[in-house]
C-alpha positions in Angstrom: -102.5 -2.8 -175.9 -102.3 -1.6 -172.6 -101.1 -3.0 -169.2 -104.5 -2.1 -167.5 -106.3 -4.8 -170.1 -103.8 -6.9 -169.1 -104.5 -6.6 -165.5 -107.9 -6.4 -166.1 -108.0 -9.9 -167.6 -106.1 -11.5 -165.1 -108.0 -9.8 -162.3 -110.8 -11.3 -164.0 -110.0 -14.8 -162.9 -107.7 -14.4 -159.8 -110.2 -11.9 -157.6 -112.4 -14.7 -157.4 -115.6 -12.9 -159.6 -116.0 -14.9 -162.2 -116.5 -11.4 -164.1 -116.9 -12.5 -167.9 -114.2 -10.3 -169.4 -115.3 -7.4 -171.8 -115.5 -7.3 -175.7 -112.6 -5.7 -175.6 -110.5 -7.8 -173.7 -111.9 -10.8 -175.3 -110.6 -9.2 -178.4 -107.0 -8.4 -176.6 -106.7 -12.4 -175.5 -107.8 -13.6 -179.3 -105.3 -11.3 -180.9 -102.3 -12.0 -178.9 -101.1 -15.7 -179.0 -98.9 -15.6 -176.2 -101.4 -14.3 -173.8 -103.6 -16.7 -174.9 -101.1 -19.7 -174.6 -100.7 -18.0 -171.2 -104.3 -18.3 -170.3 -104.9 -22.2 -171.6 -101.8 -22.6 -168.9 -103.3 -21.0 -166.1 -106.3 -22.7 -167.1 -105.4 -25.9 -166.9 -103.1 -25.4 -163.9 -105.8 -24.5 -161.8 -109.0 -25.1 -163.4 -110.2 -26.4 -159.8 -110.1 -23.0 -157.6 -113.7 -22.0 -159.5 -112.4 -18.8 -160.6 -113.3 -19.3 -164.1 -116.5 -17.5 -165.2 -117.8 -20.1 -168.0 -117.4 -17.5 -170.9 -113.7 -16.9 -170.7 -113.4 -20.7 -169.9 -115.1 -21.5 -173.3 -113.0 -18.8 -175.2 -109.7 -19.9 -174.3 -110.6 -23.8 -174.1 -107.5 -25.2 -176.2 -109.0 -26.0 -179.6 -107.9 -29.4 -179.3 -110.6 -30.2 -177.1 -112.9 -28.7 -178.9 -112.4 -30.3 -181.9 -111.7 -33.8 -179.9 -115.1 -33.4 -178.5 -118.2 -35.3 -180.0 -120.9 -33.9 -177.9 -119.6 -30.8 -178.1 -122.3 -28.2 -179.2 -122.3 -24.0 -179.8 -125.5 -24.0 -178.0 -124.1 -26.3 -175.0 -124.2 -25.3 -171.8 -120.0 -25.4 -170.6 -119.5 -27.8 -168.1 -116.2 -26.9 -166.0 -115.2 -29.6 -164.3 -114.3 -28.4 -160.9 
């Protein structure tokens, strides 16, 4: 793993972009819990700046709310609510 992923990811969502982040460093966040757990904090500490491009909001949604969600569909379009 290398630092410039790293960056990359968090670039990703603080720039302002709303890139979607690469297979690669989707694969980087899903490997590594602690990054992940890192991200679902950002998230949810500032899910309101609009910073979030919907992809990597859906990928590192907490499962919980996933799983607490009844309307909740794979084809759903990701409503962020900021």
């Amino acid at each position: 793993m290398s630092n410039h992923n790293f960056g990359s990811i968090f670039q990703a969502v603080c720039d302002g972009s709303q890139r979607e982040w690469t297979d690669e460093e989707k694969a980087l966040v899903l490997s590594n819990p602690l990054l992940l757990n890192q991200l679902q904090g950002w998230l949810e500490s500032n899910l309101s700046d609009g910073c979030w491009h919907s992809a990597n909001y859906k990928l590192i949604q907490p499962k919980s709310c996933i799983a607490n969600s009844n309307t909740f569909s794979a084809d759903a379009d990701i409503h962020i609510p900021f």
